[in-house]
PDB file of N, CA, C and O in Angstrom:
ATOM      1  N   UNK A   1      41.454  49.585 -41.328  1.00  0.00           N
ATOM      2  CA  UNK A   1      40.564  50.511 -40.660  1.00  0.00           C
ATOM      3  C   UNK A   1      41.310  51.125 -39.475  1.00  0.00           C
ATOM      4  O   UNK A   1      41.981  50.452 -38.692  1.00  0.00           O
ATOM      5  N   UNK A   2      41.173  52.245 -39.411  1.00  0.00           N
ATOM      6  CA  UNK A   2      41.980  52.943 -38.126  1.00  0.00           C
ATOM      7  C   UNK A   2      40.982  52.216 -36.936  1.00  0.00           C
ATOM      8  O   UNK A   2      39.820  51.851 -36.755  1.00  0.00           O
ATOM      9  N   UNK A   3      42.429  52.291 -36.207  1.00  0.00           N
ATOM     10  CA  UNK A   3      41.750  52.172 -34.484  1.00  0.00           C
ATOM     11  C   UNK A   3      41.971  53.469 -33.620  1.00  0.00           C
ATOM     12  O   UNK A   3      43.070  54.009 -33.751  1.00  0.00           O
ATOM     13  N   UNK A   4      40.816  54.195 -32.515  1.00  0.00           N
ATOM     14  CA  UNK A   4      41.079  55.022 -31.744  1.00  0.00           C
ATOM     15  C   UNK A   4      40.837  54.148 -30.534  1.00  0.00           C
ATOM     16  O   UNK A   4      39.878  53.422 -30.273  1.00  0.00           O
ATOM     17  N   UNK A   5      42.229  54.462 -29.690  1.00  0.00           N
ATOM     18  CA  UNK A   5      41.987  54.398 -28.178  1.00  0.00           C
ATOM     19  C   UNK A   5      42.097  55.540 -27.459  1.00  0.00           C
ATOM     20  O   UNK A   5      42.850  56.487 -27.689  1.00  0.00           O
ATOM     21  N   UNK A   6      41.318  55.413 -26.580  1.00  0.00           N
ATOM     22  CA  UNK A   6      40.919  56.391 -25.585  1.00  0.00           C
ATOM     23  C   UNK A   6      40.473  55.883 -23.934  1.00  0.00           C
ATOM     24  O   UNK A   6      39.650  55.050 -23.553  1.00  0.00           O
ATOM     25  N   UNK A   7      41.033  56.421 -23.484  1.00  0.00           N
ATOM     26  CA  UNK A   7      40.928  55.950 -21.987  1.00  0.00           C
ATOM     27  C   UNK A   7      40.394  56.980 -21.338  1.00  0.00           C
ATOM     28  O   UNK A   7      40.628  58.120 -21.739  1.00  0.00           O
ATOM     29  N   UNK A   8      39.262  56.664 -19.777  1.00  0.00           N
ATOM     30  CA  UNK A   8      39.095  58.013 -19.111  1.00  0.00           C
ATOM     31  C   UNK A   8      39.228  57.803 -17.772  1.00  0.00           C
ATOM     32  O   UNK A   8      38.518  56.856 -17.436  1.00  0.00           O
ATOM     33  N   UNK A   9      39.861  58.304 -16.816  1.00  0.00           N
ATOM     34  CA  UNK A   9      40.002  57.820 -15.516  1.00  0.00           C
ATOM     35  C   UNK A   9      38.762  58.449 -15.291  1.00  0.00           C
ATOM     36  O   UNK A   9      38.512  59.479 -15.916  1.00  0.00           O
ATOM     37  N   UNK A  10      37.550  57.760 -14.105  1.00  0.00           N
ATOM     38  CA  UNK A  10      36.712  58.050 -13.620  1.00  0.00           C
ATOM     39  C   UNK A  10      36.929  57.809 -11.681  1.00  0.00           C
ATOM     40  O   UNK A  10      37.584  57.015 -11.005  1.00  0.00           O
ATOM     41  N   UNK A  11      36.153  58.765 -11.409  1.00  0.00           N
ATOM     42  CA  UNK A  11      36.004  58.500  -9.757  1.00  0.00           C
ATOM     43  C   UNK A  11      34.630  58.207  -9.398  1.00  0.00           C
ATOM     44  O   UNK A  11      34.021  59.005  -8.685  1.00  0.00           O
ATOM     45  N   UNK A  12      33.879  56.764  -9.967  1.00  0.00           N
ATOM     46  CA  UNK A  12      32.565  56.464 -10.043  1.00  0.00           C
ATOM     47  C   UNK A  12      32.440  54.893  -9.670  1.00  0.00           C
ATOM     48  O   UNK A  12      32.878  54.209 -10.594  1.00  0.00           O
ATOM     49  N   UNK A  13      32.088  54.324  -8.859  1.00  0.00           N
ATOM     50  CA  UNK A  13      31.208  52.814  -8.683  1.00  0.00           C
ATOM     51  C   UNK A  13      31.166  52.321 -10.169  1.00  0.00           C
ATOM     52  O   UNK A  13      30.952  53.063 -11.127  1.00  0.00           O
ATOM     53  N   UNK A  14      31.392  50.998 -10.235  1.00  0.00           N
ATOM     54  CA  UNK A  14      30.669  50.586 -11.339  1.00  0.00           C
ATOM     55  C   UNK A  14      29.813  50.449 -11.656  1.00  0.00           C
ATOM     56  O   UNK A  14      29.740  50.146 -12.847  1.00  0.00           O
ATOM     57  N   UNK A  15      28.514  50.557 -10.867  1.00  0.00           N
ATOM     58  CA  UNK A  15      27.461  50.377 -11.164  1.00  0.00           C
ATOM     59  C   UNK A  15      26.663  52.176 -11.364  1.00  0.00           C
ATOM     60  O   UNK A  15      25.644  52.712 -11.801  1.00  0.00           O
ATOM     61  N   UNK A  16      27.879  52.488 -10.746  1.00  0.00           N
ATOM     62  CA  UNK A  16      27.024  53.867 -11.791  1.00  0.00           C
ATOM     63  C   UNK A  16      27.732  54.250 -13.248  1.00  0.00           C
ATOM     64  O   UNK A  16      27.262  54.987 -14.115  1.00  0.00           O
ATOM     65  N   UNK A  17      28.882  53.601 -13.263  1.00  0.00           N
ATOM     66  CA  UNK A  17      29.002  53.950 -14.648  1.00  0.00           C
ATOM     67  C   UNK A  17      28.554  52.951 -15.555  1.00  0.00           C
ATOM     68  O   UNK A  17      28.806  53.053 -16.756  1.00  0.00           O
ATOM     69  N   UNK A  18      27.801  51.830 -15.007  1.00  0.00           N
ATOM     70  CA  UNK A  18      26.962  50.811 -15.846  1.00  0.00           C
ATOM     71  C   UNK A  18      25.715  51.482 -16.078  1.00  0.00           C
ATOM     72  O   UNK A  18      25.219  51.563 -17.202  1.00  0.00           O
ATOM     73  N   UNK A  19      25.115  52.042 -14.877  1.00  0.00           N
ATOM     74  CA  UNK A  19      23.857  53.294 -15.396  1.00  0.00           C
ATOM     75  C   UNK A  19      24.263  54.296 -16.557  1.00  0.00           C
ATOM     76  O   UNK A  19      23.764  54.183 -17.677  1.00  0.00           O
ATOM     77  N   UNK A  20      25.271  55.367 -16.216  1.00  0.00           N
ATOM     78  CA  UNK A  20      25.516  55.929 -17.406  1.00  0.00           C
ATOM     79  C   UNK A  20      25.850  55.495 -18.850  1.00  0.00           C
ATOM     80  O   UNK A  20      25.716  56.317 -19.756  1.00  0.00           O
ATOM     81  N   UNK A  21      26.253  54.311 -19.092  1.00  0.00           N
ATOM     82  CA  UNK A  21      25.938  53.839 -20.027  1.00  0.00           C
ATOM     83  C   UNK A  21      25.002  52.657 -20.780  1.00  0.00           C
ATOM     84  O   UNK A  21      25.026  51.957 -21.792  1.00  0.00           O
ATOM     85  N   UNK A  22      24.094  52.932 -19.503  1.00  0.00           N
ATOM     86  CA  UNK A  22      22.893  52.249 -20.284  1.00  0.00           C
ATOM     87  C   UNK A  22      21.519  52.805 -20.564  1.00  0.00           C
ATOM     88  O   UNK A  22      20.500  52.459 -21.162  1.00  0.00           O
ATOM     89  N   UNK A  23      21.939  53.774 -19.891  1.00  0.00           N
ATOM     90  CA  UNK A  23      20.561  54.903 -19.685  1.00  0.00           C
ATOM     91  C   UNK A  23      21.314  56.688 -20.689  1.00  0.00           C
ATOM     92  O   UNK A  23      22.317  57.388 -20.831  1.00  0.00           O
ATOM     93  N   UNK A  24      19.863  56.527 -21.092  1.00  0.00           N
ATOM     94  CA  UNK A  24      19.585  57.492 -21.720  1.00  0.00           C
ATOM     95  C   UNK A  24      20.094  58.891 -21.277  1.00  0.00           C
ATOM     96  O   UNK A  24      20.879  59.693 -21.783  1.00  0.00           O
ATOM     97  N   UNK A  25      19.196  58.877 -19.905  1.00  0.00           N
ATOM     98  CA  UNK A  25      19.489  60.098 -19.663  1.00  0.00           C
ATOM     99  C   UNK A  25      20.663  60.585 -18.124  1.00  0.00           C
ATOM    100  O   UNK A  25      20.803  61.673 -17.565  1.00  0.00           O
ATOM    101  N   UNK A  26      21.207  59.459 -17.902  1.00  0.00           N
ATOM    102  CA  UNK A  26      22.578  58.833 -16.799  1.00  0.00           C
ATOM    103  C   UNK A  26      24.048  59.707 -18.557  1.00  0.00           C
ATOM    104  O   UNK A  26      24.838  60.651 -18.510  1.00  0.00           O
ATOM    105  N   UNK A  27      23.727  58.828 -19.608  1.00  0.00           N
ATOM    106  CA  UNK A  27      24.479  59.641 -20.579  1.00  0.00           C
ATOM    107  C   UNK A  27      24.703  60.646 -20.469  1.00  0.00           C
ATOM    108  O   UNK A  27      25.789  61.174 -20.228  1.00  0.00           O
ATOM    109  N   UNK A  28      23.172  61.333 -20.711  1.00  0.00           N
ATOM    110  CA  UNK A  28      23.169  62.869 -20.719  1.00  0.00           C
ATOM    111  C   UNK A  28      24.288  63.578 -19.497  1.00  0.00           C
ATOM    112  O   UNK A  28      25.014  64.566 -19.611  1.00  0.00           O
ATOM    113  N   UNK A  29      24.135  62.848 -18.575  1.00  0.00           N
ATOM    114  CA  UNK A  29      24.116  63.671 -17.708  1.00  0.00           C
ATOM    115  C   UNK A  29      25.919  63.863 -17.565  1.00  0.00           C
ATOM    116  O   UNK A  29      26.494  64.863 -17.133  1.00  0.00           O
ATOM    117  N   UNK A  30      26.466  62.769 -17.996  1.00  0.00           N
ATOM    118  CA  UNK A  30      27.814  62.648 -18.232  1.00  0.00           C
ATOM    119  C   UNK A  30      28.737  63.388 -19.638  1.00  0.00           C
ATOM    120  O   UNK A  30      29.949  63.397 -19.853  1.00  0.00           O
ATOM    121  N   UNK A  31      27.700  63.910 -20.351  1.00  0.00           N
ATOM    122  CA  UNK A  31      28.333  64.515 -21.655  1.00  0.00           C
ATOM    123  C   UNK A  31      28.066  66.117 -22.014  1.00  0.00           C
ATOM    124  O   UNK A  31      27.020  66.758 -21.913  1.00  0.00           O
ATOM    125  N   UNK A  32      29.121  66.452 -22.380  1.00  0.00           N
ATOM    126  CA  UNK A  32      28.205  68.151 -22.386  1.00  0.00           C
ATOM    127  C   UNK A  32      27.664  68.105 -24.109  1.00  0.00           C
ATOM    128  O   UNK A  32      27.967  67.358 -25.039  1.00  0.00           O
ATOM    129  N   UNK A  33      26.741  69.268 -23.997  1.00  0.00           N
ATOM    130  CA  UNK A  33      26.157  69.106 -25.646  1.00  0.00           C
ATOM    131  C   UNK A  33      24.957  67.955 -25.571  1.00  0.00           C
ATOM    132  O   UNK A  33      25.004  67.392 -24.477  1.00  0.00           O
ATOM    133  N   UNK A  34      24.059  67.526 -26.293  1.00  0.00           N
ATOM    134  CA  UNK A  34      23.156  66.566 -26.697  1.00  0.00           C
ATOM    135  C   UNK A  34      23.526  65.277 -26.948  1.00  0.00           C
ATOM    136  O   UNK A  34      24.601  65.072 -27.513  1.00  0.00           O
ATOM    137  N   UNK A  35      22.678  64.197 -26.560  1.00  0.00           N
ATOM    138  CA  UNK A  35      23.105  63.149 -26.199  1.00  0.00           C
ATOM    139  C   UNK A  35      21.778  62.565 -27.146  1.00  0.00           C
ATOM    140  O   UNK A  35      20.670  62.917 -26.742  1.00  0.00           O
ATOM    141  N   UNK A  36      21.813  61.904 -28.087  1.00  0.00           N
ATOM    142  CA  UNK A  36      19.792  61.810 -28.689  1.00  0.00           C
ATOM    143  C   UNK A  36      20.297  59.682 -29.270  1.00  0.00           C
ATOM    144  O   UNK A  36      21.359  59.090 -29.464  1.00  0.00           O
ATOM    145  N   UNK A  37      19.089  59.362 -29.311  1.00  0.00           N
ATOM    146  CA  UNK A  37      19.112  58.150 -29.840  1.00  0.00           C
ATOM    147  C   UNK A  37      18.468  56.913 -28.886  1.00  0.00           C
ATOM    148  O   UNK A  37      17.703  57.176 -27.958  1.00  0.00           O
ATOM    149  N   UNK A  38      18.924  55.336 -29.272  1.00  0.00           N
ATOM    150  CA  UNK A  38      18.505  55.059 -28.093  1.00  0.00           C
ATOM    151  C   UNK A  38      19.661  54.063 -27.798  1.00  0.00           C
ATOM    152  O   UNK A  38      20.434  53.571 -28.620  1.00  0.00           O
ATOM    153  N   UNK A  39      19.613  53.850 -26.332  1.00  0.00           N
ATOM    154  CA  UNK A  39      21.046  52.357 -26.189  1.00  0.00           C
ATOM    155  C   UNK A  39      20.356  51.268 -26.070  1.00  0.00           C
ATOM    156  O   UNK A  39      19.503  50.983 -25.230  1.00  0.00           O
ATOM    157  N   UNK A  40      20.793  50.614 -27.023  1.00  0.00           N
ATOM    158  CA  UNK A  40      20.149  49.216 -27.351  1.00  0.00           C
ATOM    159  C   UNK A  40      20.715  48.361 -28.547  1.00  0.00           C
ATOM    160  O   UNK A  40      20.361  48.923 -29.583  1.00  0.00           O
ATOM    161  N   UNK A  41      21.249  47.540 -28.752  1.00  0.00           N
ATOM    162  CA  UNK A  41      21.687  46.621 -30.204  1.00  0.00           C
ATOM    163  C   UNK A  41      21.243  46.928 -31.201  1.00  0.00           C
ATOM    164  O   UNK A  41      20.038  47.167 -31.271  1.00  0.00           O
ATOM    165  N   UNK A  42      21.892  47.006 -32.074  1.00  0.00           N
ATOM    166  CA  UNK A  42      21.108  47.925 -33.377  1.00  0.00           C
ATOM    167  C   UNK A  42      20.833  48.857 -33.335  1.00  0.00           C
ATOM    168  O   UNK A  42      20.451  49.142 -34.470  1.00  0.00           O
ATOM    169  N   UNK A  43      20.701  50.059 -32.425  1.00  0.00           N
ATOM    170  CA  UNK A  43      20.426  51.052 -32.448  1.00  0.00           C
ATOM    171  C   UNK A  43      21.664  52.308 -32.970  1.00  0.00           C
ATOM    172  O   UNK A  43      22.766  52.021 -33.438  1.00  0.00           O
ATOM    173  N   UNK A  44      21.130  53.736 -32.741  1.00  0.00           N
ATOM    174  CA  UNK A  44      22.295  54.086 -33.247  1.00  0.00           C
ATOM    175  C   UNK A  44      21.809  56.020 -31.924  1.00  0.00           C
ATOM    176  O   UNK A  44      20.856  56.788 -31.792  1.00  0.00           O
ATOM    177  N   UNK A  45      23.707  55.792 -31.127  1.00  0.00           N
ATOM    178  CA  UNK A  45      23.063  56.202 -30.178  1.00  0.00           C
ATOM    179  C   UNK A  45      23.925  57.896 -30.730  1.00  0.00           C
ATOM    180  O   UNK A  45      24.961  57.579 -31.314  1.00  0.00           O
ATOM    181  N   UNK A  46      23.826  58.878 -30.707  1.00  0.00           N
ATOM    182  CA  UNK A  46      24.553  60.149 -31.250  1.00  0.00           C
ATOM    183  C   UNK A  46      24.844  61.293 -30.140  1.00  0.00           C
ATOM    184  O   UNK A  46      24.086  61.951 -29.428  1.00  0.00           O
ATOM    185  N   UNK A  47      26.251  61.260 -30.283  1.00  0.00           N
ATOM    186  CA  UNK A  47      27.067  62.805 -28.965  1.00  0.00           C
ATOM    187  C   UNK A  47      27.227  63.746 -30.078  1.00  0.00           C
ATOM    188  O   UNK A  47      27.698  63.508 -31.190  1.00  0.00           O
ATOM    189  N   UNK A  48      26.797  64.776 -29.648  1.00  0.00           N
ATOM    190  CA  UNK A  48      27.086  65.956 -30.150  1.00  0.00           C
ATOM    191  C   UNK A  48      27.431  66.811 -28.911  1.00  0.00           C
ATOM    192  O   UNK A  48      26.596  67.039 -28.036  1.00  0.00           O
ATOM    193  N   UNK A  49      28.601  67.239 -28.879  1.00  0.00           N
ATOM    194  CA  UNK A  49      29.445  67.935 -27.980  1.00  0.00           C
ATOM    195  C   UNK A  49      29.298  69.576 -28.095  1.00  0.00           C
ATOM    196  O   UNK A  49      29.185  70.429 -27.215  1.00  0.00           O
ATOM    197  N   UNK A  50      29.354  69.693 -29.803  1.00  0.00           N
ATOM    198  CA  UNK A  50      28.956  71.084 -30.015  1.00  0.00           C
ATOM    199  C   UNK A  50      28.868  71.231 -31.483  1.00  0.00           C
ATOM    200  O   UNK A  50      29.491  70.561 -32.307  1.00  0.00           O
ATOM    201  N   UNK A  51      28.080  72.121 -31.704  1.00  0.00           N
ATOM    202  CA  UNK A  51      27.528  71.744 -33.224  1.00  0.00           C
ATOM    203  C   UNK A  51      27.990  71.875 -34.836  1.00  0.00           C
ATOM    204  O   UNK A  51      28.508  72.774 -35.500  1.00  0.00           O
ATOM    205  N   UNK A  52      27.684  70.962 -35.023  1.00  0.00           N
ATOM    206  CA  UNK A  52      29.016  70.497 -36.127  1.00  0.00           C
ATOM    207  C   UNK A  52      30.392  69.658 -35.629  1.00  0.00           C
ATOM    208  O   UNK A  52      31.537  69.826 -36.048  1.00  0.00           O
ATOM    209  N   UNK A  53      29.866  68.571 -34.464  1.00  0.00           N
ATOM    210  CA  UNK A  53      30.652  68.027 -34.140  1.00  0.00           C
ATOM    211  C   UNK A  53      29.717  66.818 -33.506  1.00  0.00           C
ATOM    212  O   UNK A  53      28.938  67.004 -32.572  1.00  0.00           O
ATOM    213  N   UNK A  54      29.913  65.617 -34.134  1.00  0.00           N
ATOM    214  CA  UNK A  54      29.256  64.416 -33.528  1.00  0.00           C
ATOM    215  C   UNK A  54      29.056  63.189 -34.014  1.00  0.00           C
ATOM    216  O   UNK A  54      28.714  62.932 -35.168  1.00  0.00           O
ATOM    217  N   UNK A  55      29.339  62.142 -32.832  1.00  0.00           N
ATOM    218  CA  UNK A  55      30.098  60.872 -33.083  1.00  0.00           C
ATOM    219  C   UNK A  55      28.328  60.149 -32.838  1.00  0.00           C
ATOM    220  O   UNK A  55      27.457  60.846 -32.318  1.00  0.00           O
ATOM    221  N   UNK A  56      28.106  59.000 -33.209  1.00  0.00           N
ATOM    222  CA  UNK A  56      27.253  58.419 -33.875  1.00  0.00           C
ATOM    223  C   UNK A  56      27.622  56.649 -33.791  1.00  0.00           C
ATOM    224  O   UNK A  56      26.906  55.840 -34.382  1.00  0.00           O
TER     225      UNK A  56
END
């Protein structure tokens, strides 16, 4: 199975980038394009950056 790594330097607290990725709309606010689904185990959370393009 392929592996992607990807790294992002951020200039953010950890605890706000623990909000942005646990919250719904902390996501949003970090991604351009639509952000839909929910964050939670089992769930299935979807970026769409621009359309006809989106990771899942």
């Amino acid at each position: 199975m392929p592996t992607l790594h990807h790294a992002i330097k951020i200039a953010a607290s950890r605890s706000a980038v623990f909000r942005a990725l646990t919250d719904i709309d902390e996501m949003a606010a970090w991604h351009e394009g639509r952000v839909e689904g929910t964050i939670a185990p089992g769930e299935i959370l979807t970026l769409t950056p621009k359309p006809g393009l989106s990771f899942a």
